[in-house]
C-alpha positions in Angstrom: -69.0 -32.7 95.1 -64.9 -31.5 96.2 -63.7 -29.6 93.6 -59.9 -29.7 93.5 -58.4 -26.5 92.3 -55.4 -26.6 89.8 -52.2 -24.4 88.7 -51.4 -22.9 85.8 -47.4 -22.1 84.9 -47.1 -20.2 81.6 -43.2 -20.7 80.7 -41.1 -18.9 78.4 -38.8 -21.5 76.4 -36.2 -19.2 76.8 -33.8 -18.0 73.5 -33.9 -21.6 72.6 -31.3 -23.3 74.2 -32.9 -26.0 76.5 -29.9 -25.3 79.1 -31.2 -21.8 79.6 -35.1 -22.2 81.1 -34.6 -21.1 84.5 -34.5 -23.7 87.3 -38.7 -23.2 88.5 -39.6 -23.5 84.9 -38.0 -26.9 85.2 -39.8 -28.1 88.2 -42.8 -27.0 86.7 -42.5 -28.9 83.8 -40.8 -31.7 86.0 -44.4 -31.6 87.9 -47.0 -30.6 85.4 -49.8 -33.6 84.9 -50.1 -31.6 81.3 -48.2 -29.7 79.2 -49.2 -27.6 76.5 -46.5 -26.5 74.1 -46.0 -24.8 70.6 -44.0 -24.7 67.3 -41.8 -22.4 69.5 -40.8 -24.8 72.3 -37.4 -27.1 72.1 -38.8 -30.5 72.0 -35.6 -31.4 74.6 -37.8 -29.8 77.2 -40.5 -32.2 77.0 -37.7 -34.7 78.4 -38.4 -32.8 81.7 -42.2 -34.1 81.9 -43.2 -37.2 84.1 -43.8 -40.1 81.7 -47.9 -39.9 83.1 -47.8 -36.4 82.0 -50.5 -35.7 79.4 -48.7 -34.2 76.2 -50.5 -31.7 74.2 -48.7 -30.0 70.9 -51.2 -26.5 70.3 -49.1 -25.5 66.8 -48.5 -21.7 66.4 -46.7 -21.4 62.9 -46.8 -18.9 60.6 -49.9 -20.5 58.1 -49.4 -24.1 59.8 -51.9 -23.9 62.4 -53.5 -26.5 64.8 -56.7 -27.9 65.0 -58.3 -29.8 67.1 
């Protein structure tokens, strides 16, 4: 069996203006198959992701948290 070997980006969402993620934490969300994101993250960013992209919200709020 051919195992294909993937990438992993971690991306800072920046102070929280979606205009201010640098320009290759863009294209990595522009060519991610998923993307994992948290409370943190703008939701505007997710704009960025291919519409096959797999979507994955993970939480991380003070006393709110995720589980799956």
């Amino acid at each position: 069996m051919t195992q294909t070997r993937g990438k992993v980006y971690l991306i800072g969402a920046g102070p929280g203006d979606p205009g201010l993620i640098t320009v290759k934490a863009k294209e990595c969300i522009q060519s991610a198959d998923v993307v994992v994101y948290d409370y943190l993250a703008s939701p505007v960013l997710l704009d960025y992701a291919k519409k096959e992209a797999e979507i994955i919200y993970v939480g991380k709020k003070g006393g709110d948290h995720t589980l799956t």
